[in-house]
C-alpha positions in Angstrom: 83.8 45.6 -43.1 85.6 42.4 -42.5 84.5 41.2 -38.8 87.6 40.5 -36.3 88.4 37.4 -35.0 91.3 35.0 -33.4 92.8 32.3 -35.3 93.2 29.6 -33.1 95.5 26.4 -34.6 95.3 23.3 -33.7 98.0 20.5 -34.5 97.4 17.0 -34.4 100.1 15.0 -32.3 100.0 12.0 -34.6 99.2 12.9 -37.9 101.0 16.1 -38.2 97.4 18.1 -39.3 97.0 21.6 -38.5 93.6 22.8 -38.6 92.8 26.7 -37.8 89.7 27.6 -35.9 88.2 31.3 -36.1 87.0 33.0 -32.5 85.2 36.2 -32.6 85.8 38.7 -30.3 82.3 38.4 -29.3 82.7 34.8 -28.1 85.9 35.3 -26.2 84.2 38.4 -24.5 80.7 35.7 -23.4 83.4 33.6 -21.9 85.6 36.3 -19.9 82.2 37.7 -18.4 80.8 34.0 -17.7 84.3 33.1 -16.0 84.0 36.5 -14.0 80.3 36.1 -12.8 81.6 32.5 -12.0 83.9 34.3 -9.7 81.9 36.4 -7.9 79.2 33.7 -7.4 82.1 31.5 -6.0 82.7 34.1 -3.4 79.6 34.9 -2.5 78.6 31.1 -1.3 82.1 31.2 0.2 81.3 34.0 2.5 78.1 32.9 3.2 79.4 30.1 4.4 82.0 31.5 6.7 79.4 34.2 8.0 76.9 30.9 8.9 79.6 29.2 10.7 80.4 32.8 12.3 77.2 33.0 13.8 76.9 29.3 15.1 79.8 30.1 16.7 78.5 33.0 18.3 75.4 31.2 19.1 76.7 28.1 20.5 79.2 30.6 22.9 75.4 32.5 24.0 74.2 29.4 24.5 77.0 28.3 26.8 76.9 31.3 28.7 72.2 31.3 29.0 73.3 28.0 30.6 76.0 29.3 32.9 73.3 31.9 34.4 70.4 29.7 34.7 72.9 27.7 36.7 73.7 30.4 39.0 70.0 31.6 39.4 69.2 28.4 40.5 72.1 28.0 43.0 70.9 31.6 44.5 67.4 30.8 44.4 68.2 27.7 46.6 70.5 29.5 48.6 67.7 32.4 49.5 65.0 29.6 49.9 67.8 28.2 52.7 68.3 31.3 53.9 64.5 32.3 54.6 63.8 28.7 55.8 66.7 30.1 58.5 65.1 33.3 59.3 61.6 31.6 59.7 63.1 29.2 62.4 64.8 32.1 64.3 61.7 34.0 63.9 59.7 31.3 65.4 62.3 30.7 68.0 61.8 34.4 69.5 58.7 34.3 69.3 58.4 31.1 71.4 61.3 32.8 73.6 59.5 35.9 74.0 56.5 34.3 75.0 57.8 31.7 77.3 59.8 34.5 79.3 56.5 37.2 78.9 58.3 39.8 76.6 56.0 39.8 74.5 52.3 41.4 75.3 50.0 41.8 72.8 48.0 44.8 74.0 45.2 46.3 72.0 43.9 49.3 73.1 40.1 49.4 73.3 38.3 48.5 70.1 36.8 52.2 70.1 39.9 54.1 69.6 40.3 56.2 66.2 44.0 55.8 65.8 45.9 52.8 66.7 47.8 53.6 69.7 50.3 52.0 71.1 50.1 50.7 74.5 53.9 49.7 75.2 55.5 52.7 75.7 58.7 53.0 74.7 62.2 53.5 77.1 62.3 56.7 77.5 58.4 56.8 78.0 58.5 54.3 80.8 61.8 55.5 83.1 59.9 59.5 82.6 56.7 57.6 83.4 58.6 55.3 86.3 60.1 58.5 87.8 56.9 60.4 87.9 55.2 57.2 89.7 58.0 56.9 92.2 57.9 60.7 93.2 54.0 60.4 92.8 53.9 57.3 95.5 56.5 58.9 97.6 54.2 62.1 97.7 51.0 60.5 98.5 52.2 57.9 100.6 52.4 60.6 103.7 49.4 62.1 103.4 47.8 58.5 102.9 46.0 57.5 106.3 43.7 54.2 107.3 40.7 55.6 105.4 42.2 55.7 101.9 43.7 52.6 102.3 40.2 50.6 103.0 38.6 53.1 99.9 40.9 52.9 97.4 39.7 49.7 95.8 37.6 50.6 93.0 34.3 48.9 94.0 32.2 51.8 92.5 30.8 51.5 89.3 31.8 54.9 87.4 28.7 55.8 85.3 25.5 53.8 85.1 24.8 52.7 81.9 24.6 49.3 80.1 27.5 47.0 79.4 28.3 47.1 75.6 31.6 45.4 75.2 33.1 43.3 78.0 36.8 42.4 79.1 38.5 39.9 76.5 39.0 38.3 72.8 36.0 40.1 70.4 35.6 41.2 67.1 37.4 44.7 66.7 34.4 46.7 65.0 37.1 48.6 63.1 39.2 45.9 61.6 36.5 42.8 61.5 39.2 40.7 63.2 40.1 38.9 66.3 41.1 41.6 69.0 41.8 41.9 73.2 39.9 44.2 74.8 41.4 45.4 78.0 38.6 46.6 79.7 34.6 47.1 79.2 32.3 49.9 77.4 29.7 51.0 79.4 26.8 53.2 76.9 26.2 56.7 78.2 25.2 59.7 76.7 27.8 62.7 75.8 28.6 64.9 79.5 27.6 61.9 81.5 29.8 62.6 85.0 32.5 60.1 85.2 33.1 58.7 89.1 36.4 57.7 89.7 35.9 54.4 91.4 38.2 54.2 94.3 40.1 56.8 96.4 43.1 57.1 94.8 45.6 59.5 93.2 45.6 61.1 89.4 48.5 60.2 87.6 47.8 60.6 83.7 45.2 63.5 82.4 45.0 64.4 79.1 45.0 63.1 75.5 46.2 59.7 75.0 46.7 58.3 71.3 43.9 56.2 70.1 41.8 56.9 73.6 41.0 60.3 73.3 40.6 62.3 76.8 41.7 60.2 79.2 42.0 59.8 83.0 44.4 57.2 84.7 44.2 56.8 89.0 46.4 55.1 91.1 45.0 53.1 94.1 46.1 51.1 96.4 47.6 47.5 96.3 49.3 48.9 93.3 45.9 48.7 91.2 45.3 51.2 88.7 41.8 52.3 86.8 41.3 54.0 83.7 39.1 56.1 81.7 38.8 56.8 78.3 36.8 58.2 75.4 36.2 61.6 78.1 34.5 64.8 76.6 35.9 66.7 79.6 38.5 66.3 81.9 38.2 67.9 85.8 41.6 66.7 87.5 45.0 67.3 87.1 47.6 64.7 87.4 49.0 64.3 90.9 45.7 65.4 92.5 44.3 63.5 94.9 40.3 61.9 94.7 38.3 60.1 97.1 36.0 57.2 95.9 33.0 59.1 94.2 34.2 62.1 93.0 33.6 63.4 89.9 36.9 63.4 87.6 35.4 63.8 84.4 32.8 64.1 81.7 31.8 60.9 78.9 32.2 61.3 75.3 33.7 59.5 71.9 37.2 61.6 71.5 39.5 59.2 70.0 38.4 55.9 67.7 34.8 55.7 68.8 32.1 54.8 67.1 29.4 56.3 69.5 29.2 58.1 73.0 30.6 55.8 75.9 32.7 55.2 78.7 35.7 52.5 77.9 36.8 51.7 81.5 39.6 49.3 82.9 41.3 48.1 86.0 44.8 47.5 86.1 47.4 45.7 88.1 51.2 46.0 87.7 50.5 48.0 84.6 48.8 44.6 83.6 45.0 44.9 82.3 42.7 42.3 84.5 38.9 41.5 84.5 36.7 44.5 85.8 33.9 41.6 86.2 35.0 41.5 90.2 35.1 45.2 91.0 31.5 45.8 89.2 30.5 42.6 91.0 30.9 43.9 94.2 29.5 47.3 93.2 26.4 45.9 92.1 25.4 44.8 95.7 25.4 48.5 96.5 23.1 49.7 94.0 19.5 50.5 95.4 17.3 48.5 92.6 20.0 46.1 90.7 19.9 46.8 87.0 18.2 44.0 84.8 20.8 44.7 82.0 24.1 43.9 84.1 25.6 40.6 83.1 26.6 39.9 86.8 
């Protein structure tokens, strides 16, 4: 069988010769396939290009925007670095404000209290509290005569025991840092009677926060004493005592750390040194204690 082919002529332009050239079918069919796998080579690096230049376009626009933000972060970071630089000032302003004008009063309860009570009271604390002094002065102020006057300053010491912790900055045993202690511990065992220390009347008995059972007289010249830390209480506020009487029973209710007495004097609702009531008490002891520190 004869094999197929093309005759392909070719005539020459000068001399007029024609020569004939044979293609096989074969041949022309290698050169249709190279010329399509040509093709779709030719596309594919064309499209791979545009995709590449797609994506830088893409990239450079990311790019553009990552800088935008990092922009903005920074203007808002310096604009809350401002801001808190503003709020520290006022902050320190107050403060000097509220100290310079005595709004502020840092007053920590004794360091033997369990919870950490607050000593400010708040509003509506202080007018009940103002309302029930007023009536409580107003009450006591008639049946006050010359004697109760001379005893109620509290010149009495109100258990004998030795001085633990006295009236100032110390080391809270709790917390391990700085701390104001308003008044002074005085070691006694559990059930130790408590003497209140001037004549005087009750105006606080019962639990208080952080100080357990505790026992707060009025006496004159506006002075105040306080006891805290009681096992037992035996008055009932607005009940009048005379300078001696028992009021009460030691102990370690609230946050203590062993049986004691935490006693204080105050004045305008203001703690003060005990050091000059005790002082004077000491005189009247019968064989002055070795372990006082007056």
């Amino acid at each position: 069988m004869k094999q197929q082919y093309f005759i392909l002529v070719i005539a020459h332009s000068l001399h007029g010769r024609l020569r004939r050239v044979h293609v096989p079918y074969s041949a022309l069919y290698a050169v249709l396939a190279l010329a399509l796998l040509g093709s779709f080579s030719l596309f594919g690096m064309v499209s791979s290009y545009f995709r590449r230049v797609w994506k830088v376009a893409n990239y450079n626009t990311l790019r553009a925007e990552v800088n935008s933000l990092r922009d903005r972060y920074r203007e808002l970071e310096k604009s809350a670095d401002q801001t808190n630089q503003q709020l520290a000032t006022l902050q320190l302003f107050a403060s000097e404000v509220s100290t310079a004008y005595g709004l502020k009063r840092q007053l920590e309860g004794p360091p033997d209290i369990v919870e950490e009570g607050r000593l400010v009271p708040t509003i509506r604390e202080s007018l009940a509290e103002y309302d029930f002094l007023k009536s409580a002065r107003i009450s006591s102020a008639h049946r006050r005569n010359t004697s109760i006057f001379l005893n109620g300053v509290p010149n009495l010491w109100p258990v004998m025991g030795r001085l633990t912790s006295h009236f100032g900055q110390r080391t809270d045993p709790f917390s391990g840092s700085g701390a104001f202690h308003a008044g002074v511990d005085i070691s006694v065992p559990t059930g130790t009677p408590v003497r209140v220390t001037g004549d005087g009347t009750v105006i606080r008995a019962g639990w208080m926060s952080g100080y357990g059972k505790a026992i707060m007289v009025e006496h004159s010249s506006g002075i105040q004493t306080f006891y805290a830390h009681l096992s037992g209480i035996r008055v009932l506020a607005g009940q009048e005592v005379r300078r001696g009487d028992v009021i009460g029973n030691s102990g370690s209710t609230g946050r203590s750390e062993a049986p004691h007495l935490h006693y204080e004097v105050r004045r305008g609702g203001s703690p003060i040194n005990p050091h000059k009531y005790l002082k004077e008490a000491q005189f009247a002891l019968a064989a002055p204690r070795k372990d006082l520190p007056f």
